[in-house]
N, C-alpha and C positions, 0 to 999 in steps of 0.2 A: 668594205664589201657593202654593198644595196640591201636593201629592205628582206630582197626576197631570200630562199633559204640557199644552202650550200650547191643547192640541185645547179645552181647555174655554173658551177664550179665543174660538172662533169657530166659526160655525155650520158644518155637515158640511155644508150647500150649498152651503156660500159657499166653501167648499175645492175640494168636485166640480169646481163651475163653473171655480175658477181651474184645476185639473188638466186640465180636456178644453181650458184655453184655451190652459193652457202644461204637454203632456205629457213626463214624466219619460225624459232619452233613454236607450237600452238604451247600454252600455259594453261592447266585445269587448276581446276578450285585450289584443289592442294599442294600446287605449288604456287599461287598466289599469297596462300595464306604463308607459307614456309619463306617466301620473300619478303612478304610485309613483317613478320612477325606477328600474328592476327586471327582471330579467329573463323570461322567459316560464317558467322552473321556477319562479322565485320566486312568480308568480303561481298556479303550477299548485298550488304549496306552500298557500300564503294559501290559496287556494279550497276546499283539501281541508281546512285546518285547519278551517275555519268554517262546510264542508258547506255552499257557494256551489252553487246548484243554477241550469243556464242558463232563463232567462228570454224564450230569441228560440224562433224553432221547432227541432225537434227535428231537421228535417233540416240544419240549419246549423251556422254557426260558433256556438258558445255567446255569449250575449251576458246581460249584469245589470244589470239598472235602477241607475241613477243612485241612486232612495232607499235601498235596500239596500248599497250600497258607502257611504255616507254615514256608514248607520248602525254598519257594520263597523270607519266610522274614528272611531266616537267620538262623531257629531254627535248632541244630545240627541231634537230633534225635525227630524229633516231630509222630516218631510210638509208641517207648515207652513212651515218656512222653505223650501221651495221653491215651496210653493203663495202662498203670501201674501207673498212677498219680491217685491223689486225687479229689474227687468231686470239690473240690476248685480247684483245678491244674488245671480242663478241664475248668470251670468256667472262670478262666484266659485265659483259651488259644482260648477258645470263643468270650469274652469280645472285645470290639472296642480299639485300640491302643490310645495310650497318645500322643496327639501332645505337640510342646513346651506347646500353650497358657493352656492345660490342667495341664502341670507342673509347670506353673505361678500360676495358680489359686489354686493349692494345696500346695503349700509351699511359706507362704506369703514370706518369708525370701532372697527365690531366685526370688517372683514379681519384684524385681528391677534390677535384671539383666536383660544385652542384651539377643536380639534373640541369637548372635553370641554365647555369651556363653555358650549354652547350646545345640548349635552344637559341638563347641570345644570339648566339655566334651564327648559328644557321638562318637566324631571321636577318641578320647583319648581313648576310651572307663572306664572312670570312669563312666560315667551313660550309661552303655550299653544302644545302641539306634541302628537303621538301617534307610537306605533310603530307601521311597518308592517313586517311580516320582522324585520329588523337597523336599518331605519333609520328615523332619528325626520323626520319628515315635519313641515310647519306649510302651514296656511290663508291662501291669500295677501288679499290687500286687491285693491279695484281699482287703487290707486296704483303697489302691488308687481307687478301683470303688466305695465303700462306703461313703467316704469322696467326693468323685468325684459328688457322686449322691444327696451326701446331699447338698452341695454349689452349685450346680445347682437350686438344688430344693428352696433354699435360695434366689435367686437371684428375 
């Protein structure tokens, strides 16, 4: 594929159409902060670094599209993949990100590994990860919210 992004892979109709079918939802403070795992300076921090400007009306609580935060964390083309992905696809791209201890918790096997290495691995990118603030975040699967929610719900 070329330089440029996926968009040339599909008609700006066919995008529109999916976007007014399935609109990108606005993200307030708290559930930034419930994504990142983070506190509300942390976020107030992120916002100012990257001149996050709100997206809901001016007289309210600040709120930022879902595609914007996407792209903040990295994702290459998050118009298509939220427009042209699967009810799971958007589900994931919804969903609150994997901190390490959430990747401890779901594979007993790598419980015993260091914090460290599982930054290693995300800077390597073997387990594609990104930073957000101080800490390095990962993309869950639909298997990992499932499992995710059972082991919680377990505990």
């Amino acid at each position: 594929m070329n330089d440029r992004s996926q968009l040339d892979k599909y008609d700006t109709q066919e995008i529109a159409r999916a976007l007014d079918a399935y609109p990108t939802p606005l993200l307030a403070n708290v559930d930034l902060q419930n994504r990142w795992h983070c506190s509300r300076s942390t976020v107030d921090r992120i916002r100012k670094a990257h001149d996050l400007r709100s997206d809901g009306p001016s007289d309210s609580h600040p709120s930022f599209d879902l595609l914007i935060i996407l792209e903040l964390e990295g994702m290459p083309d998050p118009l298509v993949a939220w427009a042209m992905g699967t009810y799971e696809d958007r589900k994931i791209l919804t969903a609150p990100l994997l901190s390490i201890d959430d990747l401890r918790l779901l594979d007993r096997t790598a419980g015993g590994h260091h914090l460290e290495t599982f930054r290693r691995r995300a800077r390597t990118g073997s387990k594609p990860g990104f930073r957000i603030g101080r800490r390095w975040l990962f993309r869950p699967s639909i298997q990992d919210l499932a499992r995710l929610t059972a082991l919680r719900n377990a505990q």
